[in-house]
C-alpha positions as CSV (number, residue, x, y, z in Angstrom):
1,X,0.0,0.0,0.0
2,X,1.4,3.2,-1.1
3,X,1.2,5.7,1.9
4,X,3.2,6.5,5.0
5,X,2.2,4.1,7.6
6,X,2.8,5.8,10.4
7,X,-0.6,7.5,9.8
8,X,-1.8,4.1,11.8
9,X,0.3,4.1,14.5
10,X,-2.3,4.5,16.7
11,X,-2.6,0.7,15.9
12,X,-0.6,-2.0,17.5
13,X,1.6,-4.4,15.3
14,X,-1.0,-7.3,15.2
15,X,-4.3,-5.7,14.5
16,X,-2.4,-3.1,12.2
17,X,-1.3,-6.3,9.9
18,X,-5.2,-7.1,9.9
19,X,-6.2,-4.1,8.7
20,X,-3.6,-3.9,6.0
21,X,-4.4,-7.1,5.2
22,X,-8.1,-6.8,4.8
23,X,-8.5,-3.1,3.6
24,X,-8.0,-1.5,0.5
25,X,-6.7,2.2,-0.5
26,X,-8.5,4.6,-2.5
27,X,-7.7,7.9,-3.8
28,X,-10.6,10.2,-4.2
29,X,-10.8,13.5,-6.2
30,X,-12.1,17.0,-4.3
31,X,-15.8,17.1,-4.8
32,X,-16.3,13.3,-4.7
33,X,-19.2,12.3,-2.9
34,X,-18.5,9.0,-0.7
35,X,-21.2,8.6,1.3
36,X,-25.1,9.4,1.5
37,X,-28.0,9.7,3.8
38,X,-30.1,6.8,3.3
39,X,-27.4,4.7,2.0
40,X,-26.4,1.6,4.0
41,X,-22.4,2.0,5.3
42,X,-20.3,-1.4,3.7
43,X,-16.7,0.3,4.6
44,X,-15.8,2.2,7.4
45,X,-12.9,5.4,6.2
46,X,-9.9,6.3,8.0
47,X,-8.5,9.2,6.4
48,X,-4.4,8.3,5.1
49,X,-4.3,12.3,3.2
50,X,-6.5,14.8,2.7
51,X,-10.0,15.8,4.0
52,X,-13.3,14.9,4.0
53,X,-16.1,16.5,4.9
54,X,-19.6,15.7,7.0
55,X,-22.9,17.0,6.9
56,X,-26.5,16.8,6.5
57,X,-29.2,18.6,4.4
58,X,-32.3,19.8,5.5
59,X,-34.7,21.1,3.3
60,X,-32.2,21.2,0.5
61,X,-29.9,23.3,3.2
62,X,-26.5,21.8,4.3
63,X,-25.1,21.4,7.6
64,X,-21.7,21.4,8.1
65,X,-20.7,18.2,10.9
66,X,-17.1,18.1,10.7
67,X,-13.9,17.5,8.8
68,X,-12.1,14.4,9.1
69,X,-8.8,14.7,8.3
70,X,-5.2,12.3,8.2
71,X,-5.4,9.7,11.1
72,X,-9.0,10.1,11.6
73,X,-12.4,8.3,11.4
74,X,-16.1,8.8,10.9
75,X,-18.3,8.5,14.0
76,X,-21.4,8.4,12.2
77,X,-20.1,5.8,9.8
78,X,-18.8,3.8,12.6
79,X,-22.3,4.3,14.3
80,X,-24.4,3.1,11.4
81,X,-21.9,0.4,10.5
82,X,-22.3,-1.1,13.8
83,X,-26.1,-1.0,14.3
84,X,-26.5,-1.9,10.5
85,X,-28.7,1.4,9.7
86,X,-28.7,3.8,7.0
87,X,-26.4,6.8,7.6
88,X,-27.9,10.0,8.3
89,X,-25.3,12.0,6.8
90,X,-23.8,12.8,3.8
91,X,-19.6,12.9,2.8
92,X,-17.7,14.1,0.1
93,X,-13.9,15.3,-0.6
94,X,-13.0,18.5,0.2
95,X,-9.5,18.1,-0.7
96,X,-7.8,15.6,-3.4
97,X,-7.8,12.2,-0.5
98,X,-6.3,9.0,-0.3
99,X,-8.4,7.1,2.4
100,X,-7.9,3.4,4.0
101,X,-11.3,1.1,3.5
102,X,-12.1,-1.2,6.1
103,X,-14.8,-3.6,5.2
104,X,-17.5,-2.9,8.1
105,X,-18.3,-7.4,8.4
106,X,-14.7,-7.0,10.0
107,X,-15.7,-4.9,13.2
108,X,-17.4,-7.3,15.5
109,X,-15.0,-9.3,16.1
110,X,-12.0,-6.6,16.0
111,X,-13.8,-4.4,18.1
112,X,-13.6,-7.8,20.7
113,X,-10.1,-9.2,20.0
114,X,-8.9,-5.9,19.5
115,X,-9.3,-3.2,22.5
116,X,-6.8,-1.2,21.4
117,X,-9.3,-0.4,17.9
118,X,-12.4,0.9,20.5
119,X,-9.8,3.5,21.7
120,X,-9.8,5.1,18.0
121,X,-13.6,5.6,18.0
122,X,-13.8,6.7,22.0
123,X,-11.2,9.4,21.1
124,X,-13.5,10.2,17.4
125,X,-16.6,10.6,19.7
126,X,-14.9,13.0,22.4
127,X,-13.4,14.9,19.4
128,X,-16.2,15.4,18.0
129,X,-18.5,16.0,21.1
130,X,-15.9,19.2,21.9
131,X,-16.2,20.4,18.3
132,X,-20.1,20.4,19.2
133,X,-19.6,22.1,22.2
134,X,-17.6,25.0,20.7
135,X,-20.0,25.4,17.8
136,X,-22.8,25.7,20.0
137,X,-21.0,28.3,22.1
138,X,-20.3,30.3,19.1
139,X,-24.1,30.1,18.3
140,X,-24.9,31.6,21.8
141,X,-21.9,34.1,21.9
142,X,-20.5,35.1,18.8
143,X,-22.2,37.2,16.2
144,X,-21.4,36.4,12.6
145,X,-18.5,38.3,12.1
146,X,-16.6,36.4,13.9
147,X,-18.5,33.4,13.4
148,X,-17.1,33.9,9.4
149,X,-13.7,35.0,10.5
150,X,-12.7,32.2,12.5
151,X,-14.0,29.7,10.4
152,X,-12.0,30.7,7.7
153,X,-9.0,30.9,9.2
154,X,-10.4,26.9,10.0
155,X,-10.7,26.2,6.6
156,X,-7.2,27.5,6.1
157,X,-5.3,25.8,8.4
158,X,-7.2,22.4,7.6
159,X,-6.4,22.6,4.1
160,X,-2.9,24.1,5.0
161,X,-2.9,26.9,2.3
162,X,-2.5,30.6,1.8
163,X,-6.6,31.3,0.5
164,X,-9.4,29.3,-0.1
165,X,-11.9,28.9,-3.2
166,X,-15.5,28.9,-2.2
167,X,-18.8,30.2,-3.0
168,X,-20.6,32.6,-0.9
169,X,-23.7,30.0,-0.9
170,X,-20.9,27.0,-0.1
171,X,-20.6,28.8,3.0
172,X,-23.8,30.1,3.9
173,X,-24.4,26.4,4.0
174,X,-21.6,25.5,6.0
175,X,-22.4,28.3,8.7
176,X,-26.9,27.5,8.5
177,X,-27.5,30.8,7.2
178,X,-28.0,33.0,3.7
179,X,-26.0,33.5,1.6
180,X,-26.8,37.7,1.2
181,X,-25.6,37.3,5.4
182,X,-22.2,35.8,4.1
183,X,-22.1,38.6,1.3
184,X,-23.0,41.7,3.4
185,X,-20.3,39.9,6.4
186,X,-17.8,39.4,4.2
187,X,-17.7,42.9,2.7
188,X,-17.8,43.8,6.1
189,X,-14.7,42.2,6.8
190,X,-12.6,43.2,3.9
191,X,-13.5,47.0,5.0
192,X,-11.9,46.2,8.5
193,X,-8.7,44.7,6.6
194,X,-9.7,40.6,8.0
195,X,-10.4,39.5,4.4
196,X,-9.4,39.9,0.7
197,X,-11.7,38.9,-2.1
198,X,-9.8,37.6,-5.0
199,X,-11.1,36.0,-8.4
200,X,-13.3,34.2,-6.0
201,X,-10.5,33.1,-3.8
202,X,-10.4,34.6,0.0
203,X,-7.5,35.6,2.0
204,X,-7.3,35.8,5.6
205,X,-5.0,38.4,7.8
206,X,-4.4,38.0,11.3
């Protein structure tokens, strides 16, 4: 398999040679969707390079979730997997992605023989249980301008570049609101020297 394996170090040597053994690596293009509500889960992700991203839709709005990113699992996967339901959420590539594919028949009995595998999925639940925690304390404090702001500088970091490339609807969606909210904040924000609108692209400053 053609990827750093160090990514899976959080596995010990025997179950490690399971998973390479079983699994298979896929590379995925940005804007790939992987995964859809409804749909039931046969391979659970870990992330080897790139990032995906998880959210749901209601009435044709999006919700950003989270991001998985290199090391990382899907809790909502792993969830659904388990209890053999459909998922409730959707995920697609937000940048180019290699990502390991674990066939979900295999967790039963790894998840048994295997402790050391639970410990992924307990740390992907607390992770994601403080990323809920923030996002609802930036709901109750923060007003939109900073709301925007910081998750730009998010976006930024997670895709480790300079800019990103996205739509003022993309996100409106991202954030739950409209996208003449995103336009009026942004300009907002370029007035106060935060932002730069390029050709589409947006630059942060600290």
């Amino acid at each position: 398999m053609d990827f750093d394996i160090s990514i899976l170090s959080f596995l010990k040597p025997p179950l490690l040679k399971k998973v390479l053994d079983e699994s298979s690596v896929k590379q995925f293009k940005k804007g790939t969707e992987i995964l859809r509500a409804e749909q039931y889960v046969k391979v659970l992700p870990i992330v080897l390079e790139g990032l995906v991203k998880v959210y749901s839709r209601f009435n044709d709005k999006e919700l950003l979730l989270y991001y998985i990113q290199p090391s990382q699992s899907c809790v909502m996967t792993f969830y659904a997997s388990l209890k053999n339901t459909p998922s409730k959420v959707f995920a697609s590539v937000e940048e180019d992605s290699k990502i390991l594919l674990i066939p979900v028949r295999l967790l039963p009995a790894w998840l048994k023989d295997f402790p050391d595998f639970n410990e992924l999925f307990y740390d992907q639940f607390n992770l994601r249980y403080s990323e809920l925690l923030n996002t609802i304390g930036h709901l109750l404090v923060d007003n939109m301008d900073k709301r925007l702001y910081e998750h730009l500088k998010g976006k930024i970091e997670l895709t480790n570049s300079t800019s990103i490339k996205m739509s003022h609807s993309q996100l409106a969606n991202e954030l739950g609101t409209a996208r003449e909210v995103i336009t009026r904040t942004l300009k907002k924000l370029e007035i106060e020297g935060k932002v730069e609108q390029i050709s589409g692209e947006i630059k942060i400053y600290p």
